[in-house]
C-alpha positions, 0 to 999 in steps of 0.5 A: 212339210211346211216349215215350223217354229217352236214358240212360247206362250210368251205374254197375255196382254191387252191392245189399246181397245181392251181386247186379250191378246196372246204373244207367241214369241220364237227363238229370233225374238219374233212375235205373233199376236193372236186375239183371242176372247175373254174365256181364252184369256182366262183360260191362258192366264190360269196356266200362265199366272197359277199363283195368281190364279189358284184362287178363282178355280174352285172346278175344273175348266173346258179344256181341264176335261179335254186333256183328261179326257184325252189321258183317260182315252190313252192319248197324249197332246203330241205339239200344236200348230198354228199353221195359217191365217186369212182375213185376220183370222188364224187357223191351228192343228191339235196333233194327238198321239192315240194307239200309235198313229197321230191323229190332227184335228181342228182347233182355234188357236186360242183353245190349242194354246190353253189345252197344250199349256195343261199338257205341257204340248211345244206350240209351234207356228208355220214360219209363213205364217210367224212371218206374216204376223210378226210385230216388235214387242219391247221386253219392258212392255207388260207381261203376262203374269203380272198383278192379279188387277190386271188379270183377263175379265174373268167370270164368275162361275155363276155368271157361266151357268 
């Protein structure tokens, strides 16, 4: 078994070009930064920031029907795990509890962190992995959960159609 770290879903931000940016942080004050797409974001953002949030979702989202579907289908999100990365680009694993087995399926980082975020599922990363992409985040910087102005490009259910 691959040693594992149990992270938060600690700030949504931007980098210096405007791209979201998820930080997952572990208990050593370690910090990996995913860069996830404009819907991710927002995804992420609902449950980080529901406050703020609240008033753009008049539907349910993509990943609000996955954790229903999984609900209704007797299943519940066990954790999820990011657990490698090649080229930039990472990998992670949605494990299910379904009718007393585990079954792990594949996933974008960004799409198992919004969906354990609706389950309220642990998020862990492989230590190889939390290694790898570690960079120092100063406490002050921007938090996620901030002013709604500063809230990921989030689009209009009209321009989603």
């Amino acid at each position: 078994m691959v040693d594992e770290v149990r992270v938060e879903v600690w700030r949504l931000v931007k980098d210096h070009r405007g791209r979201d940016v998820v930080l997952l942080r572990d208990g050593r004050q370690r910090s990996l930064p995913i860069w996830i797409g404009p819907y991710e974001a927002a995804a992420i953002w609902i449950r980080l920031d529901p406050q703020h949030s609240a008033t753009l979702l008049r539907r349910p989202m993509t990943h609000d029907l996955c954790a229903a579907v999984i609900q209704r289908l007797g299943g519940r999100v066990e954790r999820i795990v990011v657990d490698d990365v090649s080229n930039d680009t990472y990998y992670a694993k949605v494990h299910l509890a379904i009718n007393g087995r585990t079954v792990t399926v594949d996933s974008r980082p960004s799409d198992a962190i919004a969906l354990a975020l609706r389950c309220d599922a642990p998020v862990w990363v492989s230590d190889a992995v939390m290694e790898a992409g570690n960079v120092v985040v100063e406490d002050d910087e921007p938090a996620a959960g901030g002013p709604a102005d500063d809230a990921p490009d989030f689009p209009s259910e009209d321009e989603q159609a």
